[in-house]
C-alpha positions in Angstrom: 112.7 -37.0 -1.3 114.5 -33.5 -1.5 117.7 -33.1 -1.6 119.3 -30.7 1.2 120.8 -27.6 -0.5 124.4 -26.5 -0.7 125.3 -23.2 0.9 125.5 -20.4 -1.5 129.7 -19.2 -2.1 130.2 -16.7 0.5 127.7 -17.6 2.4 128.8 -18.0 6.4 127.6 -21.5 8.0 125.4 -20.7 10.9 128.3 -22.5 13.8 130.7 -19.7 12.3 128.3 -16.7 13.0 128.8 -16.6 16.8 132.8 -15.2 16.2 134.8 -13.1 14.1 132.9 -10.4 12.4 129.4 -11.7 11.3 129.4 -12.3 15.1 129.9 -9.1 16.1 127.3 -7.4 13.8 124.4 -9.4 15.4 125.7 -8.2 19.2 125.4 -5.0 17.8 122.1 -5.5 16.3 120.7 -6.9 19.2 122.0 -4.0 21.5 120.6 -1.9 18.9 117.0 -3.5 19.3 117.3 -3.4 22.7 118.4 0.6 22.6 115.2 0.9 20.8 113.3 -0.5 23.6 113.9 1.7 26.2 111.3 4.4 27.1 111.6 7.5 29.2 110.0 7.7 32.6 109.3 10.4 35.1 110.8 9.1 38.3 110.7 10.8 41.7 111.2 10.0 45.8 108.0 9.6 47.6 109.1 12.7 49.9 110.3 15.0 47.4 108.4 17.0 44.4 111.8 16.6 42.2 111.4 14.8 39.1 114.1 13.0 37.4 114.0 11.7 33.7 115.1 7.7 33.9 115.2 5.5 30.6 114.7 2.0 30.8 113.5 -1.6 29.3 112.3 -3.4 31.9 111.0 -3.1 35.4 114.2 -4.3 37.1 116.2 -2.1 35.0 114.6 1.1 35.8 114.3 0.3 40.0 118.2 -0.2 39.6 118.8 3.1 38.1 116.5 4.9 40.3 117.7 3.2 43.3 121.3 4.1 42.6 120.4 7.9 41.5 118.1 8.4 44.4 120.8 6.5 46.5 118.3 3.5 48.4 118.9 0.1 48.7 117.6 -1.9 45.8 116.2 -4.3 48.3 112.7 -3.7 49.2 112.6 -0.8 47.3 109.9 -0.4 44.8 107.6 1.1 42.4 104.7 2.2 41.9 102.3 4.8 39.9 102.2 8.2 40.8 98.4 8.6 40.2 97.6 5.9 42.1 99.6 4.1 44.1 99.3 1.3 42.2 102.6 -1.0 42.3 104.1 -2.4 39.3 105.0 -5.5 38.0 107.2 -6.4 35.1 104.2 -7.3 33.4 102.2 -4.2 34.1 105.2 -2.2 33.5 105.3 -3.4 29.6 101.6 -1.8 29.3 102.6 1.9 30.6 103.2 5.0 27.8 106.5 6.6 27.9 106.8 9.4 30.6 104.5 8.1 33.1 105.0 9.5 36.1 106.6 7.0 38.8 106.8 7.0 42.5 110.0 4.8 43.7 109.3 4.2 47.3 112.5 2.9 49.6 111.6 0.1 52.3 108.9 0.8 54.7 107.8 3.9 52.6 104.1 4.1 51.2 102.1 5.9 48.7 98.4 6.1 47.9 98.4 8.0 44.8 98.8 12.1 44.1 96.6 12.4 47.4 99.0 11.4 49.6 101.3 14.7 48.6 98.3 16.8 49.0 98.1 15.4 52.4 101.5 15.8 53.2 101.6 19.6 52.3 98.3 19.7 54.8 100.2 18.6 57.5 103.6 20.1 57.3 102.6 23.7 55.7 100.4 26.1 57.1 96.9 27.3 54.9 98.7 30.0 52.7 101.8 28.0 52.2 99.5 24.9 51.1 97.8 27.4 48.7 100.9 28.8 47.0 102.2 25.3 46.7 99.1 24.0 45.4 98.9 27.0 42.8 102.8 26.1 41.8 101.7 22.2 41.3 98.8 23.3 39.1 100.7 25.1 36.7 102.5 22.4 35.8 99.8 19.7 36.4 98.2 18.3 33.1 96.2 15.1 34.5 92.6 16.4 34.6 92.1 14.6 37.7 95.0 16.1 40.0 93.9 19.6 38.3 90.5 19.1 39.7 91.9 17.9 43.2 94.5 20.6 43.7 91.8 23.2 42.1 89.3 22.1 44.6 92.1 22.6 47.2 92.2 26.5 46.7 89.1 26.9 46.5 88.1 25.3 50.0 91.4 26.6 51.5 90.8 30.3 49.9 87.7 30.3 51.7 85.9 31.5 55.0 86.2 27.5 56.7 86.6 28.5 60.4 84.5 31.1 60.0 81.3 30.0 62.2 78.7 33.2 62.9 76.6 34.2 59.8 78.1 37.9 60.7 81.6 36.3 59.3 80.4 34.4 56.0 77.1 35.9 54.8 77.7 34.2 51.3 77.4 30.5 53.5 74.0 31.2 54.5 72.5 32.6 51.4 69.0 30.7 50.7 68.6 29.2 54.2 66.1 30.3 56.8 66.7 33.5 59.0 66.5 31.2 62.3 69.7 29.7 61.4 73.0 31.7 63.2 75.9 29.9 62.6 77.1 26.7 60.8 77.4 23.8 62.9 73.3 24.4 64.1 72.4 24.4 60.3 74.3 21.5 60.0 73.4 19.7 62.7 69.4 20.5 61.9 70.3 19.0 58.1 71.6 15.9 59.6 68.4 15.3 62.1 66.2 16.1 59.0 67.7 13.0 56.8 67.4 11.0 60.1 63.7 11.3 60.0 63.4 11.0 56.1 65.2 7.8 56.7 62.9 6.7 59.9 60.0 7.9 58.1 61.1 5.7 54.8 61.5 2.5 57.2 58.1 3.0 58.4 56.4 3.1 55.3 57.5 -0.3 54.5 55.1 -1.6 57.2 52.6 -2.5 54.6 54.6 -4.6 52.1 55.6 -6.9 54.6 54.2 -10.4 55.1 51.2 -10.0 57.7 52.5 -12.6 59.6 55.8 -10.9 60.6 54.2 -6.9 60.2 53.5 -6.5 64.2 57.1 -7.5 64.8 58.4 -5.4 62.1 56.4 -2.3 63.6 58.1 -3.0 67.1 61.3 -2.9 66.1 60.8 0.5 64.0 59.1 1.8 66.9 62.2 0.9 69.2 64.1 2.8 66.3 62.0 5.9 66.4 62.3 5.5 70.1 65.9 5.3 70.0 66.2 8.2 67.4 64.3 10.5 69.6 66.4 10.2 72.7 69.5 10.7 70.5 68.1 13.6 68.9 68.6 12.1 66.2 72.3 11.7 66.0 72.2 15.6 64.8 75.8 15.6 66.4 77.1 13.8 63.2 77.6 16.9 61.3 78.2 19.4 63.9 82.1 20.5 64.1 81.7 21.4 67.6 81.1 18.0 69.2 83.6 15.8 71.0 85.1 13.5 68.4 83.5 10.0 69.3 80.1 12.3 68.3 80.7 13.5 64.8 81.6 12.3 62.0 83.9 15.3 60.7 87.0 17.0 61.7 87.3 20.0 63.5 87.3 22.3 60.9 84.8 20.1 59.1 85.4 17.6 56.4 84.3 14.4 55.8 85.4 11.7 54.2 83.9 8.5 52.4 84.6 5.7 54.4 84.5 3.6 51.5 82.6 0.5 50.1 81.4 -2.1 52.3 84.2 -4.5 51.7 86.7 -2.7 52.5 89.1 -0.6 55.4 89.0 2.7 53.9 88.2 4.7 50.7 90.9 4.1 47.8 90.5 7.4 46.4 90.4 9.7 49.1 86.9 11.3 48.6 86.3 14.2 50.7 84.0 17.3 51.1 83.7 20.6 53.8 79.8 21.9 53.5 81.5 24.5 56.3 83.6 25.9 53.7 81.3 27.7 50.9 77.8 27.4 50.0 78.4 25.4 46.8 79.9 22.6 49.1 77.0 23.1 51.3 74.8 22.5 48.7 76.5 19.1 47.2 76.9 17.7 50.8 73.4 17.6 50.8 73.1 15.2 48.0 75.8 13.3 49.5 74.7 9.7 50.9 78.5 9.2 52.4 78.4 5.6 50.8 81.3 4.9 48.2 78.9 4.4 45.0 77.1 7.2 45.5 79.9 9.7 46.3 82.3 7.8 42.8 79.5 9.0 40.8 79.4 12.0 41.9 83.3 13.3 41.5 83.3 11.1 37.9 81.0 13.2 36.8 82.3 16.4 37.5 85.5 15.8 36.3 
């Protein structure tokens, strides 16, 4: 059986170290470690484009300091990742780099990620305002994601959009047929055309289906085609100048992806205006407004 050993001379028995001096050289040490553990963040109000620098260890350490330099209450406020929107937990926050950029949001305040200040200059500043602000964010901007959002933003706010008669936007027509005069009828014709491709895709099903269910299956795509027809074929999706319950687009002509089928709304804010150059003419055609398709599509071109 071993024999316990003696404390060496000089040595401090463990009770002592919580006073005199050897205490006070571990409460320094452990405020040291815990000095060490702080990491800078970029902190800012959800209606403001200031940016302050806030160090902290924890989650509830920085939504203290940022409550009490942004003066809000510290209940039910929180935060949450610029990018994003996503809101953190303590957990979470333990995983972020030093100087992510953070969104503290009061009570009753929201954000959905760097779209929601793009959307916010939309509706309180007028085209060229939204421009030179957009410009300003950009220089500063080093997230290849928000560059390609705000970049995008100049470019469909820099060009012709209202413009409607060919006379006014030549470039917007370029490769289409003369018969074509303005936007919207261009548009409309595109959307009647992928109407039929999808009837006429339905219909050549017909022959893979059981034999025993292939005269109902022709009625009902007959009633479709039928239906089609006197809608002429929902053309009014994509024309601008229909009543609002008939399109599917703004007035001035964007869409938006409505988002996957599970869901309320589209997380990411995916949006196009094929009225506003011929490039986004172009692309919308591809579109398939479904969330998959339309992901892909912005992944890759980032």
């Amino acid at each position: 059986m071993a024999t316990p050993r003696r404390p060496r001379a000089g040595a401090t028995a463990p009770h002592a170290r919580d006073g005199g001096s050897g205490g006070a050289e571990e409460m320094e040490k452990q405020q040291q470690k815990q000095h060490r553990r702080l990491r800078p963040f970029r902190l800012r109000g959800a209606g403001s484009p200031r940016k302050f620098g806030v160090a902290a260890g924890s989650l509830s350490e920085l939504l203290r300091k940022g409550c009490r330099l942004m003066e809000l209450p510290l209940s039910g406020s929180r935060l949450c990742l610029y990018e994003d929107g996503t809101e953190l937990t303590e957990n979470y926050f333990r995983t972020l780099p030093a100087e992510t950029e953070l969104v503290l949001l009061g009570p009753g305040e929201s954000w959905e990620g760097c779209a929601s200040e793009i959307l916010r200059l939309l509706l309180d500043l007028s085209s060229q305002k939204v421009i030179e602000a957009a410009r300003e964010m950009l220089s500063s901007e080093k997230a290849a994601e928000r560059q390609k959002v705000l970049v995008d933003l100049i470019q469909n706010l820099s060009e012709n959009i209202q413009a409607e008669e060919k006379e006014k936007d030549r470039k917007w027509f370029e490769g289409l047929e003369s018969r074509f005069k303005n936007k919207s009828s261009y548009l409309r014709y595109s959307c009647q055309s992928r109407m039929r491709s999808y009837l006429r895709q339905v219909i050549s099903y017909t022959s893979y289906v059981d034999p025993t269910a292939r005269d109902a299956y022709k009625k009902i795509t007959d009633l479709m085609g039928e239906k089609l027809k006197s809608m002429k074929y929902n053309g009014s999706y994509f024309d601008r100048r229909e009543e609002k319950a008939l399109r599917l687009c703004t007035p001035e002509g964007w869409f938006s992806c409505q988002g996957p089928f599970d869901s309320d709304h589209c997380p990411l804010k995916h949006s196009i205006n094929p009225y506003s150059n011929r490039e986004s003419r172009i692309l919308f055609s591809t579109w398939n407004l479904d969330h998959i398709t339309i992901w892909e599509q912005q992944n890759h071109q980032v």
